[in-house]
C-alpha positions as CSV (number, residue, x, y, z in Angstrom):
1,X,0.0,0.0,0.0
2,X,3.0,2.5,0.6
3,X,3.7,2.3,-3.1
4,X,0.3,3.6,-4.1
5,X,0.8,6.3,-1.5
6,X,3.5,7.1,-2.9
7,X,1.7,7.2,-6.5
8,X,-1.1,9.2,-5.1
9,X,1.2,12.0,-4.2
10,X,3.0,11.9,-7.9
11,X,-0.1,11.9,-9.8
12,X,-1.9,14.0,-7.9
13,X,-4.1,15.2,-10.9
14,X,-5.1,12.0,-11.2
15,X,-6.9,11.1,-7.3
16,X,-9.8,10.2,-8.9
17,X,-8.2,7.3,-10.9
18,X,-6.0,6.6,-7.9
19,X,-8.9,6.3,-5.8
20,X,-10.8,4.0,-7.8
21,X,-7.7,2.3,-8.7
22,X,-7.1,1.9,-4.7
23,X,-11.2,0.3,-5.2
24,X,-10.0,-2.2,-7.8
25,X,-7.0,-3.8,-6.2
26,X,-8.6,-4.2,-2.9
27,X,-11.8,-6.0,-4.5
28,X,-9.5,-7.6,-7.1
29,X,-7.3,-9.1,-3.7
30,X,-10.2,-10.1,-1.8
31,X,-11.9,-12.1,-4.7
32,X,-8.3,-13.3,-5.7
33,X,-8.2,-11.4,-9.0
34,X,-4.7,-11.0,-10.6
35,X,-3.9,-7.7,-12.6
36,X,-3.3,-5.1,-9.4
37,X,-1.5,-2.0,-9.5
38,X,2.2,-2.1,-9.8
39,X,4.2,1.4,-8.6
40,X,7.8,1.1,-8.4
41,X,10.7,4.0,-7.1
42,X,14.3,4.2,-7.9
43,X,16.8,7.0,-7.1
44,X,20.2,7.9,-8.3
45,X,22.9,7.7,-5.7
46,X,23.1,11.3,-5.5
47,X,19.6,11.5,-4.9
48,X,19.5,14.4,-7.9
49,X,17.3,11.8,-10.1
50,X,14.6,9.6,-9.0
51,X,12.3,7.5,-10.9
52,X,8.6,6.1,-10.8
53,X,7.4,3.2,-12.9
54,X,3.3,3.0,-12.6
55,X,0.8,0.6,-14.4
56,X,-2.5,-0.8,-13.5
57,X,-3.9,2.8,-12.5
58,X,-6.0,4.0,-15.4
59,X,-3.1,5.1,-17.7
60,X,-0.4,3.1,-19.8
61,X,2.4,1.9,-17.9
62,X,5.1,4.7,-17.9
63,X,8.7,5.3,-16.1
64,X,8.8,9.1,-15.2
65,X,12.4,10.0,-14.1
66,X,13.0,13.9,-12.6
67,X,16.2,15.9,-11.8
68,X,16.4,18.0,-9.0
69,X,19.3,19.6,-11.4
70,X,16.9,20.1,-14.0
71,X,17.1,19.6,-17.4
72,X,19.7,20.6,-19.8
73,X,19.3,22.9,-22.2
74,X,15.8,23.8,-20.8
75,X,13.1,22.5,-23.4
76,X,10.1,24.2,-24.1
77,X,7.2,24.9,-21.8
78,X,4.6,21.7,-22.6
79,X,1.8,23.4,-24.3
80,X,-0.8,24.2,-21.4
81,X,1.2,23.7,-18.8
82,X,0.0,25.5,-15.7
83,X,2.2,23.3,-13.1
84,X,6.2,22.4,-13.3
85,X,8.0,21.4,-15.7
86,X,11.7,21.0,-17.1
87,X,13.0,19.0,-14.9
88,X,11.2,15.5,-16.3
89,X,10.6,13.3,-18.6
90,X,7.8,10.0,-19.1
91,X,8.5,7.0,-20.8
92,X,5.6,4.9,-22.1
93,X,6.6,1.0,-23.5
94,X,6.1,2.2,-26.6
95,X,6.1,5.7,-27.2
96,X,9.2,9.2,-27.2
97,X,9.9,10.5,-23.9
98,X,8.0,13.9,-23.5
99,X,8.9,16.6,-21.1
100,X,6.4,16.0,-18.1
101,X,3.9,19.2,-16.8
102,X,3.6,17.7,-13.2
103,X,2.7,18.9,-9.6
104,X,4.3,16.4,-7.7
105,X,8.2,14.9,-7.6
106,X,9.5,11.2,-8.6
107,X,12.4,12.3,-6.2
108,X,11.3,10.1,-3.1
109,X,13.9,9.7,-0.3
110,X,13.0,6.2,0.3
111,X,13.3,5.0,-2.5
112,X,15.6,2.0,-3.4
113,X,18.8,3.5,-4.6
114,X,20.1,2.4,-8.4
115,X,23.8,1.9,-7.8
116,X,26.4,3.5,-10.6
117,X,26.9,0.4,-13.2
118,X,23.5,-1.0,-12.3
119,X,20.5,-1.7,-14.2
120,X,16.4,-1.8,-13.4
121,X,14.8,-3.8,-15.4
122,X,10.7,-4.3,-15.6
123,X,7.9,-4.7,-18.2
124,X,10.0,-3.5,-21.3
125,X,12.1,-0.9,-19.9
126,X,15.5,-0.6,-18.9
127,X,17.2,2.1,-16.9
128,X,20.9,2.3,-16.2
129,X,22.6,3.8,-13.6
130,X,26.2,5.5,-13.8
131,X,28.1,8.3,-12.5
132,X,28.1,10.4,-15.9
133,X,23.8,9.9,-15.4
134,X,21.0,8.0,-15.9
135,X,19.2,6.3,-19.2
136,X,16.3,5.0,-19.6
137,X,14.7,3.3,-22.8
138,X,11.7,1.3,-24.0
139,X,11.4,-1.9,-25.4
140,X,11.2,-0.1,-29.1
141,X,14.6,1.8,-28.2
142,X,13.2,5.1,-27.4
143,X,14.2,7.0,-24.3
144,X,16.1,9.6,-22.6
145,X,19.4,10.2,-20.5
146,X,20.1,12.6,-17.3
147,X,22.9,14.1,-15.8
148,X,23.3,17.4,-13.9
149,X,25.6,19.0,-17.0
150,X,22.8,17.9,-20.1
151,X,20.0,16.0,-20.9
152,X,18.1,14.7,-24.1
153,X,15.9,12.3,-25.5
154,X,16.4,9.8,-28.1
């Protein structure tokens, strides 16, 4: 349940979704139904990037990644974006990383730390850890890298 928590303060936009997401999972565990809710943090050693993977809560199954550094250069504003932005970007399996509008941070303290020359691995992504940054891609090869002195998408 701490992971959903968790999820409910990143997407806060989203409550509604959480909420009846939250509904789903606990009649889907008392009736024995598989399919739940899967929300899953990373950080960076430095604690400068952290990372949220989220499916099963009403959207596709994404890895957002922010830096407290922000990105570099600064891309443009996400068209009506009324919250923050340039310091993310969202990952679906399939799809280019986008810059994320957001109200909320993927930069949770207790999250499990991503060692430099390690990997995470889950449901078509991949995101390796190393000193010079972060990079994250999709099972189609898409994806993004971070580190305090640039960033970009690929």
């Amino acid at each position: 349940m701490t992971d959903l928590v968790r999820y409910v303060q990143l997407r806060g936009p989203r409550l509604l979704l959480v909420a009846g997401a939250l509904a789903s999972v606990a009649c889907a565990s008392l009736v024995g139904a598989a399919h739940a809710a899967s929300v899953i943090s990373f950080r960076t050693p430095s604690g400068n990037i952290g990372c949220v993977y989220a499916s099963g809560l009403g959207a596709p199954a994404s890895v957002r990644c922010d830096i407290r550094s922000r990105l570099r250069p600064r891309p443009h504003k996400p068209h009506g974006c009324r919250l923050d932005w340039g310091d993310s970007y969202e990952l679906t399996v399939t799809g280019r990383a986008v810059v994320t509008c957001h109200g909320d941070t993927a930069i949770l303290p207790n999250s499990h730390v991503l060692r430099y020359g390690s990997r995470w691995t889950h449901a078509g992504f991949v995101c390796t850890s190393r000193a010079e940054g972060l990079t994250c891609r999709n099972r189609r090869g898409h994806g993004f890298f971070l580190s305090r002195q640039h960033s970009y998408r690929f």
